[in-house]
VEXDREN-2710 file (C-alpha; in Angstrom, 1 decimal):
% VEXDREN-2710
k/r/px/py/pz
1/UNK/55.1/106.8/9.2
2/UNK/53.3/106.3/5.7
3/UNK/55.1/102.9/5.6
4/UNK/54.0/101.7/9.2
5/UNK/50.5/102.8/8.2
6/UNK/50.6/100.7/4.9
7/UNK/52.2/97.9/7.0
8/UNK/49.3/98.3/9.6
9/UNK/46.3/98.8/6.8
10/UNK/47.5/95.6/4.7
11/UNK/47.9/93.5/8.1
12/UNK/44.4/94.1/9.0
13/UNK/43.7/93.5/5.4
14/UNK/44.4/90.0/5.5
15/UNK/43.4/89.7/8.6
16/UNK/39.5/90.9/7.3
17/UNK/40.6/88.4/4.3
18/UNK/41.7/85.6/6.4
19/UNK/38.5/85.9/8.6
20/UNK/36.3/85.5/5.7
21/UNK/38.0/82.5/3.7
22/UNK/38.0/81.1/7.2
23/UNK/33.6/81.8/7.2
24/UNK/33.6/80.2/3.7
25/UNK/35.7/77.2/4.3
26/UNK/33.9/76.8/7.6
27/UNK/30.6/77.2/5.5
28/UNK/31.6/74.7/3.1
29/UNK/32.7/72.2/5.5
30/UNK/29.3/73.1/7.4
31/UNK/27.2/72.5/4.2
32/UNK/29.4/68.7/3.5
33/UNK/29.1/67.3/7.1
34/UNK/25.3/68.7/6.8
35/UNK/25.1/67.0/3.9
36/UNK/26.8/63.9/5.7
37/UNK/24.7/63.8/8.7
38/UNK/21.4/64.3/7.1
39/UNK/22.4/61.2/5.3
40/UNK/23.6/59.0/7.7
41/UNK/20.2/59.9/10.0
42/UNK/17.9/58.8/7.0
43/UNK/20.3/55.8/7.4
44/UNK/19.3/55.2/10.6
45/UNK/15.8/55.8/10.7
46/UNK/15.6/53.7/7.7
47/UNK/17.2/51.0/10.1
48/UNK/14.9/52.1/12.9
49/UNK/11.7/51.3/10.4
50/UNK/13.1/48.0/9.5
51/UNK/13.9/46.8/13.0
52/UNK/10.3/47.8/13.8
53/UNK/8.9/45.4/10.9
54/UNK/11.5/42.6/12.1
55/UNK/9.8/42.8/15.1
56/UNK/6.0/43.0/14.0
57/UNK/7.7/39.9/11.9
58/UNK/8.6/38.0/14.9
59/UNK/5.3/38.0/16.9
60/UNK/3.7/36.9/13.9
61/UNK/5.7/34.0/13.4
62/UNK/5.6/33.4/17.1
63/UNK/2.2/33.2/16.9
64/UNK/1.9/31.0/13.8
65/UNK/4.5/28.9/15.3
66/UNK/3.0/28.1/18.8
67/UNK/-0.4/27.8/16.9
68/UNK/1.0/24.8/14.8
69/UNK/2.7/23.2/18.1
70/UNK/-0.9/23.4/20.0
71/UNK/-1.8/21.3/17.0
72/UNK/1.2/19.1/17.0
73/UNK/0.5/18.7/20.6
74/UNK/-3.8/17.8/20.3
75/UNK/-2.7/15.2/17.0
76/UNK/-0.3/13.2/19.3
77/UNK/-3.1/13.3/22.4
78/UNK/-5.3/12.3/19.8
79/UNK/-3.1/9.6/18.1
80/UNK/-2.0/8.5/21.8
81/UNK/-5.5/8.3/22.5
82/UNK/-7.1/6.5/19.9
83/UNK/-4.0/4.0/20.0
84/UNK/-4.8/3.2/24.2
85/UNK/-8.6/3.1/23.2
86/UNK/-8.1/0.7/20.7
87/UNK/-6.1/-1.5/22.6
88/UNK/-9.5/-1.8/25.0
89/UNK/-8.2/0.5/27.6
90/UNK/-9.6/3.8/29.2
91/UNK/-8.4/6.9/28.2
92/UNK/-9.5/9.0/30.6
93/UNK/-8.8/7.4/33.4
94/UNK/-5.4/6.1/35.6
95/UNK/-2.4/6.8/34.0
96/UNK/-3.8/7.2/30.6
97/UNK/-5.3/10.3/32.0
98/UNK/-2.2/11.4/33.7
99/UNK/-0.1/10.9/30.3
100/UNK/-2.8/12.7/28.0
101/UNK/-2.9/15.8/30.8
102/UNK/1.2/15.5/30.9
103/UNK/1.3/15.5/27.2
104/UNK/-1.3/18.8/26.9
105/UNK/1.4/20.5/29.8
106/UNK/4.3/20.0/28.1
107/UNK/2.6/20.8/24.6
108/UNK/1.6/24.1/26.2
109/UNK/4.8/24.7/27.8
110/UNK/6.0/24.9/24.2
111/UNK/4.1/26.7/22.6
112/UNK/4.8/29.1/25.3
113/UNK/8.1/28.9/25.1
114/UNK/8.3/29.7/21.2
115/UNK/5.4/32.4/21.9
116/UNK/8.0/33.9/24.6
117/UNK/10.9/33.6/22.6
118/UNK/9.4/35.5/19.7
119/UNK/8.8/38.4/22.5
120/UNK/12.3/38.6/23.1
121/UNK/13.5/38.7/19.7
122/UNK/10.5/41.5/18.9
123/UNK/12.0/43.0/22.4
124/UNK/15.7/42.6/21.3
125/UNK/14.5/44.7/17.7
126/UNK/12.8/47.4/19.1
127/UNK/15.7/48.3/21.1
128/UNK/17.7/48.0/18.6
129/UNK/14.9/50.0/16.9
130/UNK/15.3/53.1/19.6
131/UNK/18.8/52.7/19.1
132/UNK/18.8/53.4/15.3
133/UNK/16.6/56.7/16.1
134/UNK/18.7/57.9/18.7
135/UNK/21.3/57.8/16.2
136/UNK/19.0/59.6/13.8
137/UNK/18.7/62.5/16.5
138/UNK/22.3/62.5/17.4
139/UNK/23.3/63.0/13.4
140/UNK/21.2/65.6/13.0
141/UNK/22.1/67.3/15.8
142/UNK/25.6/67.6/14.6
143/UNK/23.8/69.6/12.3
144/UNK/22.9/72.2/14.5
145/UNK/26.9/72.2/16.2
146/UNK/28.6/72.6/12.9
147/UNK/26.4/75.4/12.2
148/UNK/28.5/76.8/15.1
149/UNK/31.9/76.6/13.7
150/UNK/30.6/79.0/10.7
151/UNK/30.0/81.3/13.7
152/UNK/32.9/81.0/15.4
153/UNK/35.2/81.6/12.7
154/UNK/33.9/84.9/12.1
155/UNK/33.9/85.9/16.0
156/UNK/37.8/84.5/15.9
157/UNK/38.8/86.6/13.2
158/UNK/36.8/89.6/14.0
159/UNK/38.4/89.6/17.7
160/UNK/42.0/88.8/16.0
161/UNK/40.9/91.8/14.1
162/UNK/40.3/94.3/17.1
163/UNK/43.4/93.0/19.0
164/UNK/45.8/93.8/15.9
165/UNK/43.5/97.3/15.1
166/UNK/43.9/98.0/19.0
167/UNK/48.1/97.0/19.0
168/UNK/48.0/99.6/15.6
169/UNK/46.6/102.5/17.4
170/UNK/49.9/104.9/17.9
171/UNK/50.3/103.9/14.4
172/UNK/46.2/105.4/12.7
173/UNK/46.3/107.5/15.8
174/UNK/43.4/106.4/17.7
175/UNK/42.3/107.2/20.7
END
């Protein structure tokens, strides 16, 4: 009887051991992949802050760029123009007119088109943007689930530890 109660004592022993080298490794593993995903979210969010100033960059240079082809676009009117006036002929009239408004239309139409595709890209970072902070919010959520396995170590080897204490009780003599 003394050795079945030894046998019994030093089983739930190691169980109570095993359960709580199993909370520390869990806790250690917790505290690296916190460690990991706190990381890895300042990552992202740094990614996040500079998809943001890409963006802020782009509509800038959209708007520098389709500035400098409205002025491309008025020099050639001009130069177009000064060279039909010269030559003795009216400029704002016929198909001179018709050229010189053509010209404006299409210059427009460019500088829209640059202005538009500098939206896109700005568009095309920002999502990338939300992207990079979802991932921020997804790391450090993974925080929160790991936190969890700490937990659920101990519950595993505390119910391991009443199933083996309940299978021992003819042997302690509990009722």
């Amino acid at each position: 009887m003394c050795d079945s109660i030894a046998l019994a004592a030093t089983s739930l022993a190691l169980t109570v051991a095993s359960t709580g080298m199993g909370a520390i490794s869990a806790a250690q593993q917790q505290k690296s992949q916190n460690a990991a995903a706190e990381y890895n979210a300042r990552i992202a969010e740094r990614n996040a802050q500079q998809s943001e100033l890409l963006a802020q960059d782009a509509i800038a240079r959209g708007k520098i760029d389709a500035e400098a082809q409205r002025k491309e676009t008025a020099l050639k009117i001009g130069a177009f123009q000064a060279s039909r006036g010269g030559s003795g002929l009216l400029v704002n009239s016929g198909s001179n007119l018709d050229v010189r408004e053509d010209m404006a239309g299409f210059g427009e139409l460019d500088a829209l088109t640059i202005e538009n595709n500098a939206d896109r890209e700005a568009w095309q970072l920002r999502n990338q943007a939300t992207d990079y902070t979802l991932q921020a919010n997804l790391a450090r959520m993974s925080k929160r689930s790991s936190a969890l396995a700490v937990g659920s170590s101990i519950l595993t080897g505390t119910s391991k530890f009443g199933t083996d204490l309940y299978g021992y009780r003819d042997t302690f003599k509990i009722t």
